[in-house]
DRENMARGU-731971 format. One record per residue (C-alpha): residue in one letter; x, y, z. Coordinates in steps of 0.05 Angstrom, whole numbers, plus 5000, padded with zeros to 4 digits. Example, Ala and Ser with C-alpha at 12.3 -4.5 7.8 and 13.67 -1.06 7.14 Angstrom:
A524649105156/S527349795143/
//
This chain:
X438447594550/X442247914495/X442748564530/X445848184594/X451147814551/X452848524523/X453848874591/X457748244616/X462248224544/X462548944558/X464748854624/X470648394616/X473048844551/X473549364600/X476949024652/X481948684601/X483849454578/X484749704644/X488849104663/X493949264602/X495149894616/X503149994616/X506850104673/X510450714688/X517850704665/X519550884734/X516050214770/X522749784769/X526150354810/X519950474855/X519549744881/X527249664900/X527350224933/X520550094967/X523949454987/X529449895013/X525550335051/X520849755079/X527349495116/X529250195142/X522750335174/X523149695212/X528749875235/X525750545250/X520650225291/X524549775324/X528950355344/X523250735379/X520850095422/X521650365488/X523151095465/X517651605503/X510751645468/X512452245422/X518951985393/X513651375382/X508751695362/X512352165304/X516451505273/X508951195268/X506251755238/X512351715184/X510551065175/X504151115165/X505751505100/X510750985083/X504650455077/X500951015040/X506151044987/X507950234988/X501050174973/X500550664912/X507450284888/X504549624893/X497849814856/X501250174806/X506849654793/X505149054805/X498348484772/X495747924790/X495847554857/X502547934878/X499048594877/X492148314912/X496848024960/X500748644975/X495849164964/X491448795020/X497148775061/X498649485049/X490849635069/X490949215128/X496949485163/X494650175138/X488750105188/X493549805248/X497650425243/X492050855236/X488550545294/X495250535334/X496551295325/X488551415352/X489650985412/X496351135435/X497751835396/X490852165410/X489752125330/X493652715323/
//
Protein backbone atom coordinates (compact mmCIF):
# COMPACT_ATOMS: atom_id res chain seq x y z
CA UNK A 1 0.00 0.00 0.00
CA UNK A 2 2.76 2.33 0.85
CA UNK A 3 4.74 1.56 -2.18
CA UNK A 4 1.45 2.40 -4.42
CA UNK A 5 0.94 5.79 -2.67
CA UNK A 6 4.71 6.46 -3.47
CA UNK A 7 4.52 5.65 -7.24
CA UNK A 8 1.17 7.61 -7.44
CA UNK A 9 2.87 10.78 -5.19
CA UNK A 10 5.63 10.16 -7.47
CA UNK A 11 3.62 10.34 -10.34
CA UNK A 12 1.81 13.59 -9.92
CA UNK A 13 5.34 15.28 -8.72
CA UNK A 14 6.39 14.39 -12.03
CA UNK A 15 3.65 15.53 -13.94
CA UNK A 16 3.42 18.92 -11.88
CA UNK A 17 7.32 19.52 -13.03
CA UNK A 18 6.81 18.78 -16.49
CA UNK A 19 3.71 20.92 -16.54
CA UNK A 20 5.89 24.08 -15.26
CA UNK A 21 8.30 23.94 -17.47
CA UNK A 22 8.72 27.61 -19.03
CA UNK A 23 7.78 28.44 -22.28
CA UNK A 24 10.05 29.43 -24.93
CA UNK A 25 10.56 33.30 -25.15
CA UNK A 26 9.62 32.93 -28.68
CA UNK A 27 5.85 31.30 -28.00
CA UNK A 28 3.98 34.82 -28.07
CA UNK A 29 5.43 35.40 -31.63
CA UNK A 30 4.87 31.71 -32.77
CA UNK A 31 1.03 31.73 -32.01
CA UNK A 32 0.20 35.18 -33.89
CA UNK A 33 1.84 34.27 -36.59
CA UNK A 34 0.41 30.68 -36.56
CA UNK A 35 -2.85 32.54 -36.42
CA UNK A 36 -1.60 34.36 -39.42
CA UNK A 37 -0.63 31.63 -41.35
CA UNK A 38 -3.80 29.50 -40.39
CA UNK A 39 -5.89 32.22 -42.34
CA UNK A 40 -3.50 32.16 -45.38
CA UNK A 41 -3.70 28.55 -45.96
CA UNK A 42 -7.40 28.72 -46.05
CA UNK A 43 -7.19 30.87 -48.36
CA UNK A 44 -4.62 28.67 -50.05
CA UNK A 45 -7.05 25.95 -50.12
CA UNK A 46 -9.82 27.66 -51.07
CA UNK A 47 -7.83 28.99 -53.98
CA UNK A 48 -6.99 25.47 -55.35
CA UNK A 49 -10.88 24.26 -55.22
CA UNK A 50 -11.34 23.46 -58.71
CA UNK A 51 -7.60 23.87 -59.72
CA UNK A 52 -6.31 20.35 -61.54
CA UNK A 53 -5.26 17.53 -59.06
CA UNK A 54 -1.51 18.55 -58.90
CA UNK A 55 -1.94 22.26 -58.13
CA UNK A 56 -4.32 20.39 -55.38
CA UNK A 57 -2.41 18.13 -54.51
CA UNK A 58 1.04 20.28 -53.83
CA UNK A 59 -1.02 23.15 -51.70
CA UNK A 60 -2.23 19.96 -49.53
CA UNK A 61 0.92 18.68 -49.18
CA UNK A 62 2.08 22.35 -47.84
CA UNK A 63 -0.53 22.16 -45.69
CA UNK A 64 -0.04 19.24 -44.30
CA UNK A 65 3.28 20.62 -42.86
CA UNK A 66 1.41 23.64 -41.73
CA UNK A 67 -0.72 21.29 -39.28
CA UNK A 68 2.66 19.64 -38.44
CA UNK A 69 4.07 22.84 -37.18
CA UNK A 70 0.51 24.33 -35.63
CA UNK A 71 0.66 21.33 -33.75
CA UNK A 72 4.26 21.60 -32.32
CA UNK A 73 3.22 25.49 -31.56
CA UNK A 74 0.25 24.56 -29.75
CA UNK A 75 1.99 21.80 -27.56
CA UNK A 76 4.81 23.84 -26.94
CA UNK A 77 2.84 27.08 -26.09
CA UNK A 78 -0.04 26.57 -24.95
CA UNK A 79 -1.70 24.34 -21.11
CA UNK A 80 -4.57 23.31 -20.11
CA UNK A 81 -7.84 22.67 -21.99
CA UNK A 82 -6.75 25.20 -24.86
CA UNK A 83 -3.82 23.04 -25.75
CA UNK A 84 -5.90 19.54 -25.42
CA UNK A 85 -8.37 21.27 -27.47
CA UNK A 86 -6.04 22.40 -30.22
CA UNK A 87 -3.51 19.85 -30.15
CA UNK A 88 -6.51 17.22 -30.86
CA UNK A 89 -7.59 19.36 -33.42
CA UNK A 90 -4.23 19.65 -34.84
CA UNK A 91 -4.04 15.56 -34.71
CA UNK A 92 -7.37 15.10 -36.15
CA UNK A 93 -7.05 17.22 -39.25
CA UNK A 94 -3.43 15.93 -39.45
CA UNK A 95 -4.96 12.47 -40.34
CA UNK A 96 -7.75 14.10 -42.88
CA UNK A 97 -4.97 15.61 -44.79
CA UNK A 98 -2.93 12.73 -44.62
CA UNK A 99 -5.70 10.51 -45.67
CA UNK A 100 -6.73 13.09 -48.39
CA UNK A 101 -3.23 13.21 -50.01
CA UNK A 102 -3.37 8.97 -50.07
CA UNK A 103 -6.74 8.96 -51.72
CA UNK A 104 -6.66 11.67 -54.15
CA UNK A 105 -2.61 12.29 -54.39
CA UNK A 106 -1.54 8.61 -54.60
CA UNK A 107 0.30 9.27 -51.06
CA UNK A 108 3.03 10.74 -52.80
Amino acid sequence: MRLALSLVLAALLAGSCLAQQPRPATCSRDLFQNEAGFRQQQSRLAAVANADQAAQCRVYREHLGYLQKSRTIFATCQSGSERARNVAEMDSELVNYRALIANRCGGR
